[in-house]
Backbone as XML, in Angstrom:
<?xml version="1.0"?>
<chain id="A" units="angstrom">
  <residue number="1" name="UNK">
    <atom name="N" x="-14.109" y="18.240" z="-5.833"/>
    <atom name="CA" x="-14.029" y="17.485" z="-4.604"/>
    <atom name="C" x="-12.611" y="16.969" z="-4.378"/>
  </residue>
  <residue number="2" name="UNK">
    <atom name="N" x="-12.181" y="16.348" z="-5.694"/>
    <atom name="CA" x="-10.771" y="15.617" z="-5.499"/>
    <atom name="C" x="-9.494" y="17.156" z="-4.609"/>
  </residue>
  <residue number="3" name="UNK">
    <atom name="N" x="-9.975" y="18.154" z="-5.071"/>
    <atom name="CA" x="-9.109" y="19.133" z="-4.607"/>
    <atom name="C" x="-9.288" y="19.451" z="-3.506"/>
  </residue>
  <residue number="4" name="UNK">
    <atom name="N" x="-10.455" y="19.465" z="-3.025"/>
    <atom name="CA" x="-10.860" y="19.910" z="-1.549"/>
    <atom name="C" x="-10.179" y="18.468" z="-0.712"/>
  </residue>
  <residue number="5" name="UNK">
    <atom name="N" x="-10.190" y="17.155" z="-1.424"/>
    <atom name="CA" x="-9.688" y="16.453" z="-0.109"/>
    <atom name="C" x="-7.808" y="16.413" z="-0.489"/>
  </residue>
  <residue number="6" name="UNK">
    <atom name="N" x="-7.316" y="16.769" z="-1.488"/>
    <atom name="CA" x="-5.994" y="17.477" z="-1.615"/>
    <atom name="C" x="-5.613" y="18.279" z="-0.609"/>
  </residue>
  <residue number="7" name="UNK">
    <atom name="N" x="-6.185" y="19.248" z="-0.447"/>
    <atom name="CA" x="-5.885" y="20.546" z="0.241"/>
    <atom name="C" x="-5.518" y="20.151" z="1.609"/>
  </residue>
  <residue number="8" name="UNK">
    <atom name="N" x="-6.691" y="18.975" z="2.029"/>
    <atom name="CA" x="-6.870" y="18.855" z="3.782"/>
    <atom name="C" x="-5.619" y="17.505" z="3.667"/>
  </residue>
  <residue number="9" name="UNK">
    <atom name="N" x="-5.047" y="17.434" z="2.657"/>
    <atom name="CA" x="-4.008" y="16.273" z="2.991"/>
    <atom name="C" x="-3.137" y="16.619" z="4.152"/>
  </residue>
  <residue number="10" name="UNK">
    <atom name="N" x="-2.429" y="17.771" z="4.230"/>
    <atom name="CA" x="-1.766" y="18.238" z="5.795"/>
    <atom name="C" x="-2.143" y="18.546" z="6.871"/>
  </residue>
  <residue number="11" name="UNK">
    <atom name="N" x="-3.386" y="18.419" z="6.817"/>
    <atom name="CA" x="-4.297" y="18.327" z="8.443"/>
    <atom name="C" x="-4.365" y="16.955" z="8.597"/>
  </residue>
  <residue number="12" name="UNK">
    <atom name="N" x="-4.558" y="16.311" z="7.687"/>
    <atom name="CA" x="-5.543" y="14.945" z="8.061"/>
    <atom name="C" x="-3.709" y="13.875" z="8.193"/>
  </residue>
  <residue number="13" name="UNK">
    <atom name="N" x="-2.194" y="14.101" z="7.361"/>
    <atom name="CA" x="-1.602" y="13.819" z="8.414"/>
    <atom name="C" x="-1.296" y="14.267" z="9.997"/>
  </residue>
  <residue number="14" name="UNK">
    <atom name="N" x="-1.370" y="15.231" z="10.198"/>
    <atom name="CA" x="-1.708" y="15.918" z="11.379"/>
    <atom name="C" x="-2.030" y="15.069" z="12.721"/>
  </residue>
  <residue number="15" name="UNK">
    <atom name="N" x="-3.352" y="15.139" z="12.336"/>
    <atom name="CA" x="-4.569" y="14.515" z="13.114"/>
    <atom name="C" x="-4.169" y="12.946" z="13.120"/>
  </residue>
  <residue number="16" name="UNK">
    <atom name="N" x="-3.544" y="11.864" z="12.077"/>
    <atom name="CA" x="-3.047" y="10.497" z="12.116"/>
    <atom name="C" x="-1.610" y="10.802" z="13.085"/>
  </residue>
  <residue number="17" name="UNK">
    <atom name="N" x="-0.798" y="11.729" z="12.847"/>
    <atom name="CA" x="0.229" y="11.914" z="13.208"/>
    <atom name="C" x="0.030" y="12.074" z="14.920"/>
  </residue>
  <residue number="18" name="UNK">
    <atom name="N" x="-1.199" y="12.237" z="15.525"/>
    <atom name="CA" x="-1.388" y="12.939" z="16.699"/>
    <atom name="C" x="-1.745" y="11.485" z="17.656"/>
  </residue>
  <residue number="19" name="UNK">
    <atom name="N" x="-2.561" y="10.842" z="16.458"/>
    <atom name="CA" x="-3.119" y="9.910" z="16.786"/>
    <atom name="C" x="-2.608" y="8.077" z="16.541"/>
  </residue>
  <residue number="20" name="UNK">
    <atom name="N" x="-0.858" y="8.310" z="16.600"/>
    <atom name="CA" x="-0.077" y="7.102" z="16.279"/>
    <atom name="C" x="1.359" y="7.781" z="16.918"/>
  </residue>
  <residue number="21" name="UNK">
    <atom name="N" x="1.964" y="6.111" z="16.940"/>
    <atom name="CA" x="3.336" y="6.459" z="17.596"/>
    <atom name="C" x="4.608" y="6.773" z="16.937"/>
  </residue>
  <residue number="22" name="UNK">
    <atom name="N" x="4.510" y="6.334" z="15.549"/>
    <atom name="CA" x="5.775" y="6.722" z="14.695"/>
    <atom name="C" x="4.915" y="7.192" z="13.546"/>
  </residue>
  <residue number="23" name="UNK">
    <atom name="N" x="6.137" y="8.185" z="12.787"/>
    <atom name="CA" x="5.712" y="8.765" z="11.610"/>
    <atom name="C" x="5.380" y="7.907" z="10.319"/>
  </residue>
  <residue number="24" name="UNK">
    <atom name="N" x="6.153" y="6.655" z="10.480"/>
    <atom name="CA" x="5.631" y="5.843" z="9.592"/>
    <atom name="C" x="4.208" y="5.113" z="9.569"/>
  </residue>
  <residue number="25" name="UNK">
    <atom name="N" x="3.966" y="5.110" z="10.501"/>
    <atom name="CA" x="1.958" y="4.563" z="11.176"/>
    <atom name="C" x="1.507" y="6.112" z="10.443"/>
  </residue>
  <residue number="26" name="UNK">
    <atom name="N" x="1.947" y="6.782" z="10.980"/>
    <atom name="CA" x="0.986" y="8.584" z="11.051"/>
    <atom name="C" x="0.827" y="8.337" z="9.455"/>
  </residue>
  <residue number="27" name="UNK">
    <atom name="N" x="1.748" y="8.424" z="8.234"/>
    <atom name="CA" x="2.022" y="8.270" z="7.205"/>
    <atom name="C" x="0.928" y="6.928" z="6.108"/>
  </residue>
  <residue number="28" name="UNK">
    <atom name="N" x="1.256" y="6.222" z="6.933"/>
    <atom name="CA" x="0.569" y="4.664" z="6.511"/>
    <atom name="C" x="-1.080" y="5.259" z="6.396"/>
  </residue>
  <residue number="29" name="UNK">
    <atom name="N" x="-1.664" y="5.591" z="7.671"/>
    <atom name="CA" x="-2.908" y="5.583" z="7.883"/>
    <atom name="C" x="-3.343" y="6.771" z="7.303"/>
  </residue>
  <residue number="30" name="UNK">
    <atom name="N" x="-2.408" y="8.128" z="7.234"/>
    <atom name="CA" x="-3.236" y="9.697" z="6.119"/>
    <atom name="C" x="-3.504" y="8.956" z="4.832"/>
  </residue>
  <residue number="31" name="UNK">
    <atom name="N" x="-2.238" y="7.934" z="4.431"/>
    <atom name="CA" x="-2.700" y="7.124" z="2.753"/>
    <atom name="C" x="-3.860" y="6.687" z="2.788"/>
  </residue>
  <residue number="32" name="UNK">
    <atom name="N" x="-4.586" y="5.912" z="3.739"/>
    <atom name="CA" x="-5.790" y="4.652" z="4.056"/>
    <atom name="C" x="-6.959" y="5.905" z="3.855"/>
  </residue>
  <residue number="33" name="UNK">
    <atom name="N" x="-6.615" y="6.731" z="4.983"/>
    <atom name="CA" x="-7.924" y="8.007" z="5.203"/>
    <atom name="C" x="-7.794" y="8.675" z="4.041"/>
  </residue>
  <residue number="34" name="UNK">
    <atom name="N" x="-6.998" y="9.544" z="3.153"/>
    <atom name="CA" x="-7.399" y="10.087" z="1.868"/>
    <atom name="C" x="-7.903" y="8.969" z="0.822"/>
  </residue>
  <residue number="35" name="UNK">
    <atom name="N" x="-7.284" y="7.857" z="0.520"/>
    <atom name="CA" x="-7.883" y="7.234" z="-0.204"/>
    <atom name="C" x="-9.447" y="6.995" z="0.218"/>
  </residue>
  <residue number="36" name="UNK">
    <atom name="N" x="-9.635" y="6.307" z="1.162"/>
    <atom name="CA" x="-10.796" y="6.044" z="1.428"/>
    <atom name="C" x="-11.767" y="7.369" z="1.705"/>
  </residue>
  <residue number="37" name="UNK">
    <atom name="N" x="-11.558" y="8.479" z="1.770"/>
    <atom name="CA" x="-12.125" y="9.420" z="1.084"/>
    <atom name="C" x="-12.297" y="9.737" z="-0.250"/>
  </residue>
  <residue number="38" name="UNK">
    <atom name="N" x="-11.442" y="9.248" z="-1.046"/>
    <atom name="CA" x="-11.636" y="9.787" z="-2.252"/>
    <atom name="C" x="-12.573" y="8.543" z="-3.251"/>
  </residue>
  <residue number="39" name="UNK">
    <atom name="N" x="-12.482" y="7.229" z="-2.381"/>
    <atom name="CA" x="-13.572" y="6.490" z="-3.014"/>
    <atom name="C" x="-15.002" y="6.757" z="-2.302"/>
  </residue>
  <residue number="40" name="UNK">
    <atom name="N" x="-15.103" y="7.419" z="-1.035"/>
    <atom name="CA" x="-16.482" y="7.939" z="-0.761"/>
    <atom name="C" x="-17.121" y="9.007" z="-1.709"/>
  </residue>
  <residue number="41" name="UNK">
    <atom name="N" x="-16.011" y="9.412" z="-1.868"/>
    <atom name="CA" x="-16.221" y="11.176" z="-2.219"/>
    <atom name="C" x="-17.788" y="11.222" z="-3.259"/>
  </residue>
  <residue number="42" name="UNK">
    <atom name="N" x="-17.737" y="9.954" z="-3.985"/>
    <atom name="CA" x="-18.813" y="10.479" z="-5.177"/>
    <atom name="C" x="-20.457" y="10.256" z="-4.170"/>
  </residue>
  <residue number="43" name="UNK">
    <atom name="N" x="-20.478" y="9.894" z="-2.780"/>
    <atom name="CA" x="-21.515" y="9.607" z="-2.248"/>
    <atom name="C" x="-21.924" y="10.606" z="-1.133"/>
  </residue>
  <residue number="44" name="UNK">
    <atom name="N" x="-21.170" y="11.434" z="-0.873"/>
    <atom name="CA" x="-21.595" y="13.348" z="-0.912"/>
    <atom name="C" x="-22.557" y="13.869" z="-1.620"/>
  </residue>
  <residue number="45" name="UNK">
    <atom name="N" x="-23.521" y="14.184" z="-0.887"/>
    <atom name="CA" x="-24.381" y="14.716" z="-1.239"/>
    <atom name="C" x="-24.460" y="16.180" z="-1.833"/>
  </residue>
  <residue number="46" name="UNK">
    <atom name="N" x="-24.193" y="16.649" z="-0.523"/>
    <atom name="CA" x="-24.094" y="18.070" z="-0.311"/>
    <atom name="C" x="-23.229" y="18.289" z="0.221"/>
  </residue>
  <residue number="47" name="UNK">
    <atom name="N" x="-22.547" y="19.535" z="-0.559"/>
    <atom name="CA" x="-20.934" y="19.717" z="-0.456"/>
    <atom name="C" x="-20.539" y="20.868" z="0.999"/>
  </residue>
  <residue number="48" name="UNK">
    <atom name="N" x="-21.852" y="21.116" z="1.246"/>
    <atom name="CA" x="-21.532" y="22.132" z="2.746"/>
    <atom name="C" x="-21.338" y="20.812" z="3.486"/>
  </residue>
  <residue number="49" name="UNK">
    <atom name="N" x="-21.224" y="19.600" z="3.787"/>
    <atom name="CA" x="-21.571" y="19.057" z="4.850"/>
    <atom name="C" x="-19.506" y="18.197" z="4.467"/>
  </residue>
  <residue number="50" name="UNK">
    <atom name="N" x="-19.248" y="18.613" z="3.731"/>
    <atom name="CA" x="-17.546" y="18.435" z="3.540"/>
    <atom name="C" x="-17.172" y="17.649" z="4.640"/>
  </residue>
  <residue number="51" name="UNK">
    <atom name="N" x="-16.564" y="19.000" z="5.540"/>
    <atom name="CA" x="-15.842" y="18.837" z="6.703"/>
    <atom name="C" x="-16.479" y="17.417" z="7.562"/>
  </residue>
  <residue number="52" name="UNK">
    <atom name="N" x="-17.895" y="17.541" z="7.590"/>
    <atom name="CA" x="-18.230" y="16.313" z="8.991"/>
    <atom name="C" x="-17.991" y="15.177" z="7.936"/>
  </residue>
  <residue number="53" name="UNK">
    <atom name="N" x="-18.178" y="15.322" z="6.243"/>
    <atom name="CA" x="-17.827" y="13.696" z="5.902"/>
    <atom name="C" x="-16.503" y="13.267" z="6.062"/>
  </residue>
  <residue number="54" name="UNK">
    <atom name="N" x="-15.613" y="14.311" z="5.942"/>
    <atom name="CA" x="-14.626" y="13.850" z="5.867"/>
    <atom name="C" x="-14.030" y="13.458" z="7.057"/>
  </residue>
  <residue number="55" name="UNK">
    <atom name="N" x="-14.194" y="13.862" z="8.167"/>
    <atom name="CA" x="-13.825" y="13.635" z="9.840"/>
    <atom name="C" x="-14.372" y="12.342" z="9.989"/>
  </residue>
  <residue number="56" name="UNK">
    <atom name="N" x="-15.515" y="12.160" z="9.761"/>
    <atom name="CA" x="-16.287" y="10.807" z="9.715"/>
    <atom name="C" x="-15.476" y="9.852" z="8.565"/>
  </residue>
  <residue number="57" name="UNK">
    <atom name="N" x="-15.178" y="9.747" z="8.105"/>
    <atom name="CA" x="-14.807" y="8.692" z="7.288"/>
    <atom name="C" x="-13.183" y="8.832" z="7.684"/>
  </residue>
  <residue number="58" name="UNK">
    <atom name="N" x="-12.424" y="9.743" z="8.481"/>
    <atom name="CA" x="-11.195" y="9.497" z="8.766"/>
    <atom name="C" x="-11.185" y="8.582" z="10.073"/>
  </residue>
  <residue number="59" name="UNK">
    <atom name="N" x="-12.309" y="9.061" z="10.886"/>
    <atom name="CA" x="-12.588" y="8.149" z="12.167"/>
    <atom name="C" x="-13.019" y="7.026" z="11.897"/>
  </residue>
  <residue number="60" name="UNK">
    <atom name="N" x="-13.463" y="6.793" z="11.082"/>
    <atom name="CA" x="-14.101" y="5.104" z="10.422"/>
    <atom name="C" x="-12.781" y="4.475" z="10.243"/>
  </residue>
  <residue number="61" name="UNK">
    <atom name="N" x="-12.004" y="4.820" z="9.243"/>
    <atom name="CA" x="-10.843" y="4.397" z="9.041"/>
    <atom name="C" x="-9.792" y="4.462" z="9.930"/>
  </residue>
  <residue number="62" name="UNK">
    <atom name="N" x="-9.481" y="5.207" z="11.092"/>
    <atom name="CA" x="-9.195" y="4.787" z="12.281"/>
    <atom name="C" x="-9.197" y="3.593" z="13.090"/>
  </residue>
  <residue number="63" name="UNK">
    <atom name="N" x="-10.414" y="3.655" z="13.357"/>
    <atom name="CA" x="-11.361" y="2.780" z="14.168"/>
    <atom name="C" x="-10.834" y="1.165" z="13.280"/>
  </residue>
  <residue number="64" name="UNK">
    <atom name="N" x="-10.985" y="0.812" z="11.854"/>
    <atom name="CA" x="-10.504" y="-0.010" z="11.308"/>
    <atom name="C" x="-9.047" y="-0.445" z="11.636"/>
  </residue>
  <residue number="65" name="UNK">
    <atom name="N" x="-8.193" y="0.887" z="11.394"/>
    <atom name="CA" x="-6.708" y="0.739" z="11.668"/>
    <atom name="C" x="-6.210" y="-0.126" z="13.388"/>
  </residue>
  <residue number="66" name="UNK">
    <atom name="N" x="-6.973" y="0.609" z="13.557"/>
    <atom name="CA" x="-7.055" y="-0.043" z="15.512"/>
    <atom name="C" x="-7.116" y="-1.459" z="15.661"/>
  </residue>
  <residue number="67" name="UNK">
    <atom name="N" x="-8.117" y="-1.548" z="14.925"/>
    <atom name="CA" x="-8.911" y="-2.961" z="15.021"/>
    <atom name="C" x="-7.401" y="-4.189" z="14.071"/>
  </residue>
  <residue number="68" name="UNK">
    <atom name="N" x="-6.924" y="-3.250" z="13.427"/>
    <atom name="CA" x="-5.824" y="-4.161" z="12.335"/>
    <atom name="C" x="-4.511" y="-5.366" z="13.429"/>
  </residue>
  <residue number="69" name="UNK">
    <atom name="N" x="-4.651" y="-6.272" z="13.071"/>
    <atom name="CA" x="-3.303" y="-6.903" z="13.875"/>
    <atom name="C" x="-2.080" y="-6.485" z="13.237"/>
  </residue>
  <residue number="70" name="UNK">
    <atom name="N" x="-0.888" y="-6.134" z="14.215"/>
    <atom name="CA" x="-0.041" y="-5.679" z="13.559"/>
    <atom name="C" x="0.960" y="-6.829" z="13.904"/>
  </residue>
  <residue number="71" name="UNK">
    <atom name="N" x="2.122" y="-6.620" z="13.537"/>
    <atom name="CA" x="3.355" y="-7.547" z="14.059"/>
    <atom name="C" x="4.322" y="-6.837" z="14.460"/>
  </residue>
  <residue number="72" name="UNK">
    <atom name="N" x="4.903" y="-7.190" z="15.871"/>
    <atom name="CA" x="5.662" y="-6.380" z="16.829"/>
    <atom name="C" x="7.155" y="-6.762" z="16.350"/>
  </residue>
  <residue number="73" name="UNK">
    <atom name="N" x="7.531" y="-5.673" z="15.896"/>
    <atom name="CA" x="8.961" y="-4.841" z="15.871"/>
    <atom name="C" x="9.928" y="-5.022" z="16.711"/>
  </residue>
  <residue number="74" name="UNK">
    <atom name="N" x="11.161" y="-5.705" z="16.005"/>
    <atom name="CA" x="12.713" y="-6.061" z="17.073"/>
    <atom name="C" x="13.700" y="-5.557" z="16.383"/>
  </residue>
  <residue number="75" name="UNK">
    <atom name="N" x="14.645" y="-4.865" z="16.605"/>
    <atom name="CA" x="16.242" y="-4.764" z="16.213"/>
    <atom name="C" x="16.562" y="-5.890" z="16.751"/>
  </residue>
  <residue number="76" name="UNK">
    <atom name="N" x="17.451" y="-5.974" z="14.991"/>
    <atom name="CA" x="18.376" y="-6.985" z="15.095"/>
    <atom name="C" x="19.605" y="-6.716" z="15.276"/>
  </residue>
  <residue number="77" name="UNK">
    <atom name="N" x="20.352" y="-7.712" z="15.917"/>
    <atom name="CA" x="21.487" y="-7.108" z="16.345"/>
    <atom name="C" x="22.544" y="-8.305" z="15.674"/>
  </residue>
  <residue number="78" name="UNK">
    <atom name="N" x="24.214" y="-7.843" z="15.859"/>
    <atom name="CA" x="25.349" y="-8.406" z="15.538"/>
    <atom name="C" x="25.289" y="-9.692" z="16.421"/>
  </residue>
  <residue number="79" name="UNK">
    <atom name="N" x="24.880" y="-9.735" z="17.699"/>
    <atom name="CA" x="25.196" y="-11.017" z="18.982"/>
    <atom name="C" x="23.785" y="-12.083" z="18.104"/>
  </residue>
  <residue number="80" name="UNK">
    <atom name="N" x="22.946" y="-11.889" z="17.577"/>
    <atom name="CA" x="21.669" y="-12.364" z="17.032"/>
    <atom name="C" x="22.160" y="-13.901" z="16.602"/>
  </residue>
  <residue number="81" name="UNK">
    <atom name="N" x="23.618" y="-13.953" z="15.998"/>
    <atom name="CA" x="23.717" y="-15.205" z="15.073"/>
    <atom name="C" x="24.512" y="-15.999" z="16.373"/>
  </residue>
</chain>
């Protein structure tokens, strides 16, 4: 299992990457979604049904990420002091 959600590590940034505005979010959130796949992983039943757990538990973790407060981003500048 651990290899099968290895493999989909470059889709599933992909799909974060598609679904955020900088590569560092896209980046942040493939970490959140593989991990949090790989602590589901032992509650797979049946291993044909892969693909929809794993889409499902990347959209869960989405849906979380969304929901996250973030803190809004300024350049600082030389005139600042």
């Amino acid at each position: 299992m651990n290899d099968r959600i290895a493999a989909m590590s470059r889709t599933v940034y992909a799909w974060c990457a598609a679904r955020t505005a900088t590569a560092a979010d896209a980046e942040d959130l493939a970490q959140e979604v593989l991990l949090a796949m790989l602590r589901a992983a032992p509650n797979l039943r049946d291993e044909k049904a892969f693909y929809g757990f794993m889409w499902s538990v990347a959209a869960n973790v989405y849906k979380a990420w969304l929901r996250k407060p973030r803190l809004p981003s300024a350049e600082l500048t030389e005139a600042l002091a």
